[in-house]
C-alpha positions as CSV (number, residue, x, y, z in Angstrom):
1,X,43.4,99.3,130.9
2,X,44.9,98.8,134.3
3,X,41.7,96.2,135.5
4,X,42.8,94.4,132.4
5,X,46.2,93.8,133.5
6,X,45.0,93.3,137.1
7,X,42.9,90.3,135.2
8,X,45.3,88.4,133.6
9,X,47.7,88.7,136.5
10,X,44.9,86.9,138.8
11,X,44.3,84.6,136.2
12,X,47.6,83.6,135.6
13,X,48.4,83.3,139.9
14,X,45.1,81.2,139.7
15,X,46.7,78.5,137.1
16,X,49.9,78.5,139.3
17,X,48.0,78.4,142.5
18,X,45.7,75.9,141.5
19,X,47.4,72.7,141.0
20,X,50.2,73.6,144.1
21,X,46.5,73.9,146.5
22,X,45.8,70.6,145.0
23,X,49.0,69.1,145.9
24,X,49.3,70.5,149.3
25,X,45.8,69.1,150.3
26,X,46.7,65.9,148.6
27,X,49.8,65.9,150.5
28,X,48.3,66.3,153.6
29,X,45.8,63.8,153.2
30,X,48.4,61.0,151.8
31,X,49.7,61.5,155.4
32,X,46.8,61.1,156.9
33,X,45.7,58.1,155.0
34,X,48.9,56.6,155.0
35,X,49.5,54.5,158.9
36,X,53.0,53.2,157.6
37,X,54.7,50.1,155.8
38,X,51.6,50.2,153.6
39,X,48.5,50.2,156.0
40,X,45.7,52.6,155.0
41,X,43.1,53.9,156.5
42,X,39.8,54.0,154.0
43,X,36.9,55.1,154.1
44,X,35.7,58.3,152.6
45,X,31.8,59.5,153.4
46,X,30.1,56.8,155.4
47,X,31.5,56.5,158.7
48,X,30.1,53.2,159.4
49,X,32.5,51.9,156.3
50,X,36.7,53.1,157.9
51,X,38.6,50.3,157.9
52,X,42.3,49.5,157.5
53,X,43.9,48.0,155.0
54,X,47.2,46.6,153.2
55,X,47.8,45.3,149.8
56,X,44.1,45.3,149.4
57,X,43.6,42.8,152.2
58,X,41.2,44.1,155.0
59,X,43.3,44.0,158.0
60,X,40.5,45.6,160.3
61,X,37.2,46.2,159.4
62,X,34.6,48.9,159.8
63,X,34.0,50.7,161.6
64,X,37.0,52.6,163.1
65,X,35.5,55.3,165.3
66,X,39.0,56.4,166.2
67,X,42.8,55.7,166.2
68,X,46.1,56.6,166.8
69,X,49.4,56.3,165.3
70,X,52.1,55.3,167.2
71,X,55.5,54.1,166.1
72,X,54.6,51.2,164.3
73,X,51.2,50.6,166.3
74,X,48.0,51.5,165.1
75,X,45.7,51.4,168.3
76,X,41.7,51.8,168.3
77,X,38.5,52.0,168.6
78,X,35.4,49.9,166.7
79,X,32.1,48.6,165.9
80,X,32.6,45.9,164.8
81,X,30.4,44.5,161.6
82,X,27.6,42.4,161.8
83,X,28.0,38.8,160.2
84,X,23.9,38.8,159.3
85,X,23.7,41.7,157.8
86,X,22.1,42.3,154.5
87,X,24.5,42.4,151.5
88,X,23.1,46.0,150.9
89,X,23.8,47.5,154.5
90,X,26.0,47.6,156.7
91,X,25.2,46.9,160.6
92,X,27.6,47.5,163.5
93,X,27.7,45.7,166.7
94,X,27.0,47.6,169.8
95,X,29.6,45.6,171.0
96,X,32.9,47.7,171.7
97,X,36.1,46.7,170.5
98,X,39.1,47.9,171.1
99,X,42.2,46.8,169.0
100,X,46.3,46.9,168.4
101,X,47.5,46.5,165.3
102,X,51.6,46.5,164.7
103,X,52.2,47.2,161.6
104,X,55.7,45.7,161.9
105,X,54.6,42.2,161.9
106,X,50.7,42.5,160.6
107,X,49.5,41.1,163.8
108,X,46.0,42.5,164.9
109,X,45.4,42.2,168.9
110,X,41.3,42.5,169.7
111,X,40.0,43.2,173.1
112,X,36.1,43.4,174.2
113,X,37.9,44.8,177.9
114,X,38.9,47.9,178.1
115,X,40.6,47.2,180.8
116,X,42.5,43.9,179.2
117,X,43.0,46.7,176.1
118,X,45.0,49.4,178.3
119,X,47.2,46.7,180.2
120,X,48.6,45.8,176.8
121,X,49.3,49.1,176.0
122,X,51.0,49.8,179.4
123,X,52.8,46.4,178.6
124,X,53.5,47.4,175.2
125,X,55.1,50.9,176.8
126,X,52.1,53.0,174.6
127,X,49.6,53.9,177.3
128,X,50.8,57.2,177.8
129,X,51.0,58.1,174.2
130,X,47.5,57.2,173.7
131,X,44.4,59.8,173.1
132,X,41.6,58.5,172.0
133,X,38.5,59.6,172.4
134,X,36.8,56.8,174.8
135,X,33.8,59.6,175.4
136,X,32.8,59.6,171.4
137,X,33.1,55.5,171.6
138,X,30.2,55.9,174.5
139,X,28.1,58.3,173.2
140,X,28.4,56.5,169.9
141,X,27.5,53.1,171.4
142,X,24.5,55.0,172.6
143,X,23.1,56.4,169.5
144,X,23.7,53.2,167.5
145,X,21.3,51.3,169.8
146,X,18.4,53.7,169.9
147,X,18.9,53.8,166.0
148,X,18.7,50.4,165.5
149,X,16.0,49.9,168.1
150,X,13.5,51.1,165.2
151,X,14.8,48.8,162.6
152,X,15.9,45.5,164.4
153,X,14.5,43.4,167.0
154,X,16.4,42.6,170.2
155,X,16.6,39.2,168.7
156,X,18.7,40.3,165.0
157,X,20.6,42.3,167.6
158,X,21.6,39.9,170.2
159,X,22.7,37.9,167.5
160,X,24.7,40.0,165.7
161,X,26.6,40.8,169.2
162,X,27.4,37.1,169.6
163,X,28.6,36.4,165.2
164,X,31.3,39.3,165.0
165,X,33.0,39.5,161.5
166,X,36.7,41.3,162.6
167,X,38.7,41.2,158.9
């Protein structure tokens, strides 16, 4: 009698439970998602396919390999697509990109230097806010190239390199 009442007191926690879970984890995510005035950051499974965008316009395209939030900055890290790519894949550059994107006024700042990339966040008063992880954007470089090594010829990748699509 007493494991019966034990029962339907889980059972009834469990509907309560359920749904405020659900929220919380959708709350948390929203957050995530959501870089401010609108931007979002997409891209759910692949990782090749995070980009940002606003009011379904593609303000940075995939893929993202990391990025902060700050103020209303969005600063990062990409590989950038491939304009000859098939219409069935997806194929990054192995060139790196950095970029700035102010969310203010929609403007989107791309830099191939790194160096060229942190003097406009030191200009822009963000350097020392910044954390992103420079060693994953190496290492991720890296294995890229030996992947597509078996699939593409120096040739499709040279030219991809120099025929970036950015948004």
């Amino acid at each position: 009698m007493a494991l019966g009442f034990l029962d339907g007191f889980v059972k009834k926690r469990w509907v309560i439970l359920t749904p405020l879970v659900f929220f919380i984890i959708y709350s948390v995510w929203s957050e995530w998602y959501g870089l401010g005035n609108g931007y979002k950051f997409e891209g759910l499974g692949r990782s090749d396919y995070r980009h940002i965008t606003k009011d379904n316009k593609v303000y940075i395209q995939n893929a993202i390999l990391d990025l902060n939030i700050i103020d209303s900055y969005v600063v990062g890290l990409q590989l950038p697509m491939c304009k000859n790519a098939p219409t069935q894949k997806i194929i990054l550059s192995t060139n790196k990109i950095y970029f700035i994107l102010d969310t203010d006024s929609d403007d989107v700042m791309y830099f191939s230097s790194k160096n060229e990339f942190l003097d406009e966040l030191k200009k822009r008063e963000l350097f020392e806010k910044v954390t992103l992880n420079y060693h994953f954007f190496n290492n991720m470089i890296t294995a890229t190239q030996e992947n597509y090594r078996r699939f593409f010829t120096r040739k499709q990748i040279d030219e991809c390199n120099q025929n970036l699509t950015r948004n």
